[in-house]
C-alpha positions in Angstrom: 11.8 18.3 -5.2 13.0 19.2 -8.9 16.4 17.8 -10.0 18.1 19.1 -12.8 20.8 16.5 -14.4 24.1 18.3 -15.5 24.6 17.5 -19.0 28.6 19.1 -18.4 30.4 16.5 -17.5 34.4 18.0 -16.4 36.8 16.7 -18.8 39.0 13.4 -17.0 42.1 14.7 -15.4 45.0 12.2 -14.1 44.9 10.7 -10.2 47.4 11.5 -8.6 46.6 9.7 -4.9 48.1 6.4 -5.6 45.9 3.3 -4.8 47.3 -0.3 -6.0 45.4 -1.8 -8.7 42.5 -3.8 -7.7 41.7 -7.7 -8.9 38.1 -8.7 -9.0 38.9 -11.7 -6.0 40.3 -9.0 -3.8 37.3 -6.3 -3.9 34.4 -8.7 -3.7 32.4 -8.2 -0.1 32.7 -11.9 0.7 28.4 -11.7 1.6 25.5 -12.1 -0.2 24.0 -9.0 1.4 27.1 -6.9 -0.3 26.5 -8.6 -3.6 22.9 -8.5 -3.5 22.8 -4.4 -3.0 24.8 -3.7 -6.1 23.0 -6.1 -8.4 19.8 -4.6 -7.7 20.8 -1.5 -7.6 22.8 -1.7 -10.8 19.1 -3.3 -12.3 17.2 -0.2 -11.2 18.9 2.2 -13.0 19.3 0.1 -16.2 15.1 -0.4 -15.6 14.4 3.2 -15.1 16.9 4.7 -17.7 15.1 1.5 -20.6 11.5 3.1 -19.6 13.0 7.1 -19.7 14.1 6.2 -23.1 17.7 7.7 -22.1 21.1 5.9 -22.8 22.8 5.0 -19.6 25.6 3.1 -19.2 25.4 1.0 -16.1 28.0 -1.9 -15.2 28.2 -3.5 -11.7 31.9 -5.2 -10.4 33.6 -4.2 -13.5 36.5 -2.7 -14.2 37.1 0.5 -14.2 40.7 1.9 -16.3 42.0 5.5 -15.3 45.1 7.6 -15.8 47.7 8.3 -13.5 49.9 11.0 -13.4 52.7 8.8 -13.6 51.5 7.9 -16.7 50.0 4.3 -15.5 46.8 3.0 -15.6 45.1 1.9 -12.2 42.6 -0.4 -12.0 39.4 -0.4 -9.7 36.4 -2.5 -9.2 33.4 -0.6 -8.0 30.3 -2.2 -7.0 28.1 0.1 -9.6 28.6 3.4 -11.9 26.4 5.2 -14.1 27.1 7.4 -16.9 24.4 9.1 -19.1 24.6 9.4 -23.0 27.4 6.7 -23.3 27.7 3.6 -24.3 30.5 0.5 -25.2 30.7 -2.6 -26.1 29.7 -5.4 -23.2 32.9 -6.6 -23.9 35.5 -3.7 -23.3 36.6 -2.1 -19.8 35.8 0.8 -19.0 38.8 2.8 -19.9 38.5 7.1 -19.2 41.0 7.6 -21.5 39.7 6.0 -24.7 36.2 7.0 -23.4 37.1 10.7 -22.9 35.3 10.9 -19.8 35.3 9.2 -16.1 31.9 7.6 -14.8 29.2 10.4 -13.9 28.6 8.5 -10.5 30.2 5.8 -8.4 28.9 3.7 -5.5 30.6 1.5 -3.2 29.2 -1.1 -1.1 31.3 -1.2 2.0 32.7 -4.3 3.7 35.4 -5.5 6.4 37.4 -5.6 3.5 37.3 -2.5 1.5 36.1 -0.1 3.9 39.0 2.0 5.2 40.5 2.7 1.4 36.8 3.0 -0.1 36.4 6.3 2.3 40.1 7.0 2.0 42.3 6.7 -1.0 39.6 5.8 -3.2 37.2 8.7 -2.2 40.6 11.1 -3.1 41.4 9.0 -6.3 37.6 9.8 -7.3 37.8 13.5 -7.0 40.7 13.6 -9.0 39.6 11.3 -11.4 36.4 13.8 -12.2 33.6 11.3 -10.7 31.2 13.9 -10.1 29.2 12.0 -7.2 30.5 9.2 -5.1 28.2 7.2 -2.6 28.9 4.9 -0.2 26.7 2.4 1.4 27.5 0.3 4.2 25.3 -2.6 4.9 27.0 -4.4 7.7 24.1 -4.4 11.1 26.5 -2.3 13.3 27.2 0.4 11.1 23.5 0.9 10.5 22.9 1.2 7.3 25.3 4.0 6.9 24.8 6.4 3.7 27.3 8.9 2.8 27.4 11.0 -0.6 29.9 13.3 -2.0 29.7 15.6 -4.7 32.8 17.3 -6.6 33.0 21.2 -5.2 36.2 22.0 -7.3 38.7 19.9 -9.3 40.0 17.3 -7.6 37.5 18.3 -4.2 34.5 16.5 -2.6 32.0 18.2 -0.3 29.8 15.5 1.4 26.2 16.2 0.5 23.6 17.1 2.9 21.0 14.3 3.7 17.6 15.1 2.0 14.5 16.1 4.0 12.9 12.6 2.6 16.0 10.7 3.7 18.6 9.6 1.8 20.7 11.6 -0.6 19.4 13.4 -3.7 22.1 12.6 -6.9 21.9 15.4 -9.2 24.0 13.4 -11.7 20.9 11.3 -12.4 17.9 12.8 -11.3 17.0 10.5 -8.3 17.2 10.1 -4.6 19.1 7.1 -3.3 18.1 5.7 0.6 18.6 2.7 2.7 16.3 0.5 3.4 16.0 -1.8 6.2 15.5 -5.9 4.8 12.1 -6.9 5.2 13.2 -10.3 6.1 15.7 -10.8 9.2 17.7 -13.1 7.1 18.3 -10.8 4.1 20.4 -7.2 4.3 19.6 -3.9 4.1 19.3 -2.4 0.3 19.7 0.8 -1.3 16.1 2.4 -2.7 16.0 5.0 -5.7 13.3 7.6 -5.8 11.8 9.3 -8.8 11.5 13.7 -8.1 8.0 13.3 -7.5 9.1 10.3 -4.8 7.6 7.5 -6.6 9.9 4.3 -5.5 11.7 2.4 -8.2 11.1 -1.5 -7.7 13.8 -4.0 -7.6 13.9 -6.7 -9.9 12.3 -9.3 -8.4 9.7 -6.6 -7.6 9.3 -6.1 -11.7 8.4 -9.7 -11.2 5.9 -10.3 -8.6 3.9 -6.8 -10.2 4.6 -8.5 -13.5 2.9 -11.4 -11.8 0.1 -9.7 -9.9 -0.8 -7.5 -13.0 -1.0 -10.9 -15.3 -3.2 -12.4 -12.5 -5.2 -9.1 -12.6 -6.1 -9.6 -16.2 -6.3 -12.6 -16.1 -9.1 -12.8 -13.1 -10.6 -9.8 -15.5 -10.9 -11.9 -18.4 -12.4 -15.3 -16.7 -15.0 -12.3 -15.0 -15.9 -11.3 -18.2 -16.1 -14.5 -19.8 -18.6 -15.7 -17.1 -20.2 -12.5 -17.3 -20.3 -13.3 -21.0 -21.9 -16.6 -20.3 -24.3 -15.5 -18.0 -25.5 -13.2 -20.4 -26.2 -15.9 -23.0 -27.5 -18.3 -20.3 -29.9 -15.3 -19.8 -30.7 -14.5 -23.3 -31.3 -18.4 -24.0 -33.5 -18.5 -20.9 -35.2 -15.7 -22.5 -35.6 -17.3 -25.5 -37.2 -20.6 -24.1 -39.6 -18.4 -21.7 -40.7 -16.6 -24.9 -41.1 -19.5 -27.0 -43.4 -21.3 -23.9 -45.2 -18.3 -23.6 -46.2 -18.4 -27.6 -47.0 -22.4 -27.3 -49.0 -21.3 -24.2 -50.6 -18.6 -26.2 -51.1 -20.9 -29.5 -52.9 -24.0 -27.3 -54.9 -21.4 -25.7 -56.1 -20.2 -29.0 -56.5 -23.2 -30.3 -58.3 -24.6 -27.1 -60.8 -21.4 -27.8 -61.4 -22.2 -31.5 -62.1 -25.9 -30.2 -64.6 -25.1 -27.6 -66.2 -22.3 -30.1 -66.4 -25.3 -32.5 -68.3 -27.6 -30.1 -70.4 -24.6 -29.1 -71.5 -23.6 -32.5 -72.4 -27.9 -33.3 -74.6 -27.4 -29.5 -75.8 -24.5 -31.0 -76.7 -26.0 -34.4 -78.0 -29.3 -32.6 -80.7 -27.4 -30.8 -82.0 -25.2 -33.2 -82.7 -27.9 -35.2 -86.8 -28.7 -36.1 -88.2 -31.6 -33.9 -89.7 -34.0 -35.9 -92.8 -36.3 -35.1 -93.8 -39.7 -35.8 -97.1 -39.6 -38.6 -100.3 -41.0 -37.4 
């Protein structure tokens, strides 16, 4: 499946659905599972947009300043947002008004905590704020993984976005398809999975690692193969070597073993051809 990414991105307009600021102590998911989805997501993208070559700004748990209609600025927290062909200083907030333009895409990691108002008010205050696509992921075992995506219809307006035929959701604001994934090990949650268009799975970064790993273990079993092969080869061409030079000592005693016994044959020789001589009377 193709996906074309928008390069129009609709201009920031004001929120209007009032939601009370958010402090980083209040937001936070209180698990390792909830932390560990948005790191590793937030990773991904940074990975795949360094190899694309693109400029993406990514940021994970940090805040986020938009414009009220009020004239106020509110304050959120989300657990990761991406926006193509920008990028700030590590050190400032995200602010849409200086920016000039709200994040592309949002996703929010569900907890006990922040469910209700991350499907609620938030989901509203996003529309309104321009996000363009808004996902939300809920890790916790008895809401199974839940994956929901939303995707701006009109301004101000999501429409929820219909579940791709792979699984998962396709986001057109970047070009990939985002799944849950069940955790390999029973101790560890579930995690979110980004596909390339032509499905190729993007690895997490402790992934990066252990193919970094096998890969350097690859070459490195290559080279200490082709060393021995190397020393065989000389072990073989020395062998060669010392077989060749026994063969010419063998050939050179022979020869001179020959010339010896054609020596002593040509003395026999001589000896009896020699005139007998006899004893005068």
């Amino acid at each position: 499946m193709m996906i074309e990414i928008r390069t129009e991105i609709p201009r920031p307009w004001c929120v209007a659905t009032y939601v009370p600021n958010e402090r980083e102590t209040q937001i936070l998911g209180g698990t390792q599972a909830h932390y560990t989805v948005g790191m590793d997501l937030a990773q991904t993208f940074m990975t795949h947009a360094e190899r694309l070559g693109v400029v993406w700004l990514v940021r994970a748990d940090t805040d986020l300043l938009y414009p009220r209609v009020d004239g106020s600025t509110g304050v959120f927290f989300p657990d990761v947002f991406v926006i193509p062909g920008v990028e700030i200083d590590d050190h400032d907030p995200y602010d849409v008004r200086k920016v000039g333009r709200p994040p592309t895409l949002v996703i929010e990691i569900l907890s006990q905590r922040t469910a209700r108002k991350d499907v609620g008010l938030k989901l509203q205050a996003y529309a309104e704020m321009g996000v363009e696509e808004y996902i939300t992921f809920d890790p916790r075992p008895r809401k199974k993984m839940a994956l929901h995506g939303y995707r701006l219809v009109a301004q101000g307006q999501y429409g929820e976005i219909t579940p791709a035929a792979e699984g998962g959701i396709w986001l057109t604001s970047v070009g990939l398809r985002i799944a849950a994934e069940a955790p390999r090990n029973p101790l560890r949650g579930p995690r979110l999975r980004l596909f390339t268009a032509g499905g190729t799975p993007l690895l997490h970064a402790e992934e990066e690692a252990e193919a970094h790993d096998v890969a350097e273990a690859a070459w490195h079993a290559e080279r200490v193969a082709r060393e021995v092969a190397e020393h065989a080869r000389e072990a073989a061409e020395k062998e060669r070597e010392a077989a060749e030079c026994a063969r010419e000592a063998a050939e050179k005693e022979r020869d001179r073993h020959a010339a010896e016994i054609a020596r002593l044959r040509a003395l026999l020789a001589d000896a009896g051809g020699a005139p007998e001589t006899t004893p005068e009377n």
